[in-house]
N, C-alpha and C positions, 0 to 999 in steps of 0.2 A: 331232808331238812324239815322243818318244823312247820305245819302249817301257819298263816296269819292267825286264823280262828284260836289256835290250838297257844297261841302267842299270846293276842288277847284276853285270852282264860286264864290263862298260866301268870300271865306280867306282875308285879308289884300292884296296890291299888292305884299307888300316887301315879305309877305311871301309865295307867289306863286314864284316870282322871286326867292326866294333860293331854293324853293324844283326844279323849270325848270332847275334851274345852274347846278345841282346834274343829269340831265339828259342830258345837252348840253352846255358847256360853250360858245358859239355863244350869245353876248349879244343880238345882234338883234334880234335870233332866240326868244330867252326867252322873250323880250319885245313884239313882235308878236303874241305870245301866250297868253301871261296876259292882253294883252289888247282885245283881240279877245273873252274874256268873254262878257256872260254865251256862256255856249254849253249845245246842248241838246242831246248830246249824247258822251258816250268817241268814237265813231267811229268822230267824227265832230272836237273831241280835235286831232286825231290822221290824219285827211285831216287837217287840221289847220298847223300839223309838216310839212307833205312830202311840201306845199306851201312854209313855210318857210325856208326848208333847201333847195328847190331846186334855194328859193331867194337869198340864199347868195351869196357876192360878192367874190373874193376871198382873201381880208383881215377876211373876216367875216366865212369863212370855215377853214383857218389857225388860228382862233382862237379857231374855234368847236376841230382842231385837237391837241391843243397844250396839253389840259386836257385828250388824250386818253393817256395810255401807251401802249410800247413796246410789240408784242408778246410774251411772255415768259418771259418778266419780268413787272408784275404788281408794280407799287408804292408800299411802306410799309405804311401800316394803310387803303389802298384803296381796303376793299370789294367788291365793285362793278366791278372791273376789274378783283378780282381773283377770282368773281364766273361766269362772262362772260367768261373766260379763262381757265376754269377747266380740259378744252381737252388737256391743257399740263400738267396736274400734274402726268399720267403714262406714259409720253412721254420717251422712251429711250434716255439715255445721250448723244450720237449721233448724234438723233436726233434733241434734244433740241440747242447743239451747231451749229448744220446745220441752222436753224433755226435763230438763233443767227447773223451767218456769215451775211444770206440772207438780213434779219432786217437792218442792217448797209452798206450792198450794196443798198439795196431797199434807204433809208435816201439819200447817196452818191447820184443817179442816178435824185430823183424826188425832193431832199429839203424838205423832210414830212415822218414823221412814215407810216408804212406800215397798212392802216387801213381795218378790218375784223369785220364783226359780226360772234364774235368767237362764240356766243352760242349754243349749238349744236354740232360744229365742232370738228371733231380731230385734232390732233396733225401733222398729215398725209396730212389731207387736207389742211390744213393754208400753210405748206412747199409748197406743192405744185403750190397752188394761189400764192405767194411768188417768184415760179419758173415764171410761168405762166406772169403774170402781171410785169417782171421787162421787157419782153419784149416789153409793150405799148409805146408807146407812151405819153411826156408829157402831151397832152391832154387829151387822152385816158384814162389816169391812174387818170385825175383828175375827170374824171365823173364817174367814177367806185372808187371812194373814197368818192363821193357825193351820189353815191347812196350808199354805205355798210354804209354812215353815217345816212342816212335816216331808212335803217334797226335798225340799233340803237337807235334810236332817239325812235324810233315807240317799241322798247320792253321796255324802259326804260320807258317811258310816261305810257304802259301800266301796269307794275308794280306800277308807282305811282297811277294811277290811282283806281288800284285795293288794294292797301294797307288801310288795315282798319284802324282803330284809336284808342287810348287805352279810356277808360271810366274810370269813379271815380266815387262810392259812401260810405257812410257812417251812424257812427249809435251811435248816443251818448248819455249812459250811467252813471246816476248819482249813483256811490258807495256806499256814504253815504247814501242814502233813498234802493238802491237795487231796481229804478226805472229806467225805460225809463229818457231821458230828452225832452219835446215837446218845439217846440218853440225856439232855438233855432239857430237865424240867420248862414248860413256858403257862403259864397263867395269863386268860383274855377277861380283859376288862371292856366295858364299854359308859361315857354317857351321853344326854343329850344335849339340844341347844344350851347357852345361856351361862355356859360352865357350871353345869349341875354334878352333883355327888359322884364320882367313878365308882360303877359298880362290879363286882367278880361272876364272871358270868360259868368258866369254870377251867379246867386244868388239865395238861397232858403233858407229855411228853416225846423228844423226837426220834424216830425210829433207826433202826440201822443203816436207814437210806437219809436221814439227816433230817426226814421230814416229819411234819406236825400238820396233819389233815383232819383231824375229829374234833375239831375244836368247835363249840359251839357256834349258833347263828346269829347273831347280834339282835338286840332288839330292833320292832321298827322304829323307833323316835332316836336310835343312836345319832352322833352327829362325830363321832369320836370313838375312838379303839385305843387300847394300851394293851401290848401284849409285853412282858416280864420275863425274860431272861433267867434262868438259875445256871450260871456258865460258873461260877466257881468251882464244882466240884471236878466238871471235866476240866475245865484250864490247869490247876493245882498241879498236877502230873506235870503238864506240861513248863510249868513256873518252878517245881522241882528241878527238873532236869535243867536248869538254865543258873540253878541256881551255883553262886562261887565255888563253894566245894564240892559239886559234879564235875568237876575235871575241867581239860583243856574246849570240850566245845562250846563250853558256856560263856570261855572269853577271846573268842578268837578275833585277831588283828591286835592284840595287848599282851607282847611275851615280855614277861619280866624277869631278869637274869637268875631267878629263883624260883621260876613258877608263877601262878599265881596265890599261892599260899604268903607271897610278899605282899599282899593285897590285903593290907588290916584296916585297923583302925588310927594308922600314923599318917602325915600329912602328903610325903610323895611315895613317886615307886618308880624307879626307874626303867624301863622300857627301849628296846630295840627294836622300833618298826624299820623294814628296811635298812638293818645295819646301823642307823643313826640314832645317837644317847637323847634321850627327853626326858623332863622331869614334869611328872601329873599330877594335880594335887587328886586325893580320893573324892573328893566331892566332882571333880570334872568327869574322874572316869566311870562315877555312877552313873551322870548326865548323859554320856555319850556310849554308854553300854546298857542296852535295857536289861542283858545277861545279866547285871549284877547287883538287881532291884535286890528287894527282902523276898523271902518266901510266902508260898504262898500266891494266888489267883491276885493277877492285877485289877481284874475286870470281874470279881465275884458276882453280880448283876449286873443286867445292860434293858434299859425300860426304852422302847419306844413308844412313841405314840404318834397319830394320825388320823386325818379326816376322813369317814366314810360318806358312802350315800347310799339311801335304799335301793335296792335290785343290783347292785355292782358286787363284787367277788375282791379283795383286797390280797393277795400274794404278797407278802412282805419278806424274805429272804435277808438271813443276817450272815455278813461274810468274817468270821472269824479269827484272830489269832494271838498270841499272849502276849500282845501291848497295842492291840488294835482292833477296830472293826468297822463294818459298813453295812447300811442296809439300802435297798432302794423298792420300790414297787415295782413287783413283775407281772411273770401272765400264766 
């Protein structure tokens, strides 16, 4: 499987630019970084960051800061701030409002959120720096904001970096025979949050054991998979042999006192199930015979699609047959 690193390198720009954003909203900082590809090593990605945050100007650090939240109060919906900030969730209520206070003098005094690499930290300790640091100086206070943002910068990065990626295989199954299906084209798509662009990530085909294992590794920002079906050519055969003038097994439980060559384009056809006279019009017993569709694959393409998540493995198995299918997630 593909390295992270080697991911990284490799990805579209746009989409290295959204997973960097996700780590630093400093556009500069993120354009720095994606352009500064390949890296041959994540220590090379992570001298790449401390260069570029200590480049910014300071339009370009007020922008890195505008995406951090509040000590003590993370955005709603924003994981990454409330598991970097976890050292206040058994913070005494006291506490927490002390904290609070300081937050909004620290704002008052420098024009900027009171910035910490809370990771690790307690509750105790943040107050404290808080205390500590309102006595700086405004310059003081801003290089000691450039660097807790370089610490950041540098655990976030290394998270990405080390985040695996989900995989997809599959394994398709013809019902009807109670065979493998060989040969069967499949194409993996993937995209991200937000309902962004599906992208083809690349293409195989399933082996004589029915399965489809070499299919690419999804990117890490995927949030979504589409693997694509080419069953029409193997079905075909099988929508042949069903079709009306293949003979008697194509219509069986439908004997008409001439065959089924009485089976046209006229309105009935008279029929002897069990000995007793019926009259069908051809429109019902299209409806009620799938033997005696048009030619040709019912099911030429069959697209699924599905939610992944990073580190997880997705088995998706498609159960086949020529007027049906199923798929569900296996192991």
């Amino acid at each position: 499987m593909t390295s992270p690193l080697a991911r990284f390198n490799n990805a579209p720009h746009p989409a290295v630019l959204a997973a960097l954003r996700e780590v630093c909203s400093a556009s500069v900082w993120c354009e720095r970084l994606a352009d500064g590809r390949p890296y041959g090593t994540a220590e090379e990605v992570l001298a790449a960051s401390d260069a570029a945050t200590g480049a910014l100007t300071g339009a370009g650090l007020d922008e890195a800061l505008a995406s951090h939240a509040p000590i003590g109060r993370p955005a709603p919906g924003d994981p990454v701030s409330s598991h970097e900030q976890r050292g206040m969730a058994d913070a005494p209520e006291a506490l927490r409002a002390e904290i609070a206070e300081l937050n909004l003098a620290h704002e008052e005094r420098f024009g900027h959120v009171f910035l910490i690499c809370a990771t690790g930290a307690s509750a105790q300790y943040m107050r404290d720096e808080l205390v500590r640091r309102h006595a700086l100086t405004p310059e003081q206070e801003r290089a000691q904001t450039r660097t807790e943002l370089g610490r950041i910068n540098r655990l976030r990065l290394t998270r990405l970096l080390a985040r695996a990626s989900a995989s997809v295989s599959t394994h398709v199954l013809d019902t009807s025979s109670g065979r493998p299906a060989p040969g069967v084209p499949v194409v993996l798509s993937a995209r991200g949050a937000g309902g962004t662009a599906w992208a083809e990530l690349g293409a195989s085909a399933t082996d004589a054991d029915g399965r489809c294992k070499d299919l690419p590794a999804l990117p890490a920002d995927a949030r979504q998979a589409r693997l694509v079906f080419g069953t029409g050519e193997y079905l075909a055969p099988a929508a042949d042999r069903t079709r009306p003038d293949a003979g008697p097994a194509g219509g069986a439980g439908i004997t008409g006192t001439s065959g089924m060559s009485n089976i046209t384009g006229t309105d009935t056809v008279t029929a002897t199930p069990a000995g007793t006279a019926a009259t069908t019009t051809s429109a019902e017993a299209q409806q009620d015979a799938p033997a005696l569709r048009d030619s040709g694959a019912f099911f030429p393409e069959i697209t699924v699609s599905f939610a992944v998540a990073p580190g997880e493995h997705f088995h998706v198995p498609l159960l086949l047959n020529p007027f049906g299918y199923s798929v569900y997630r296996g192991s």
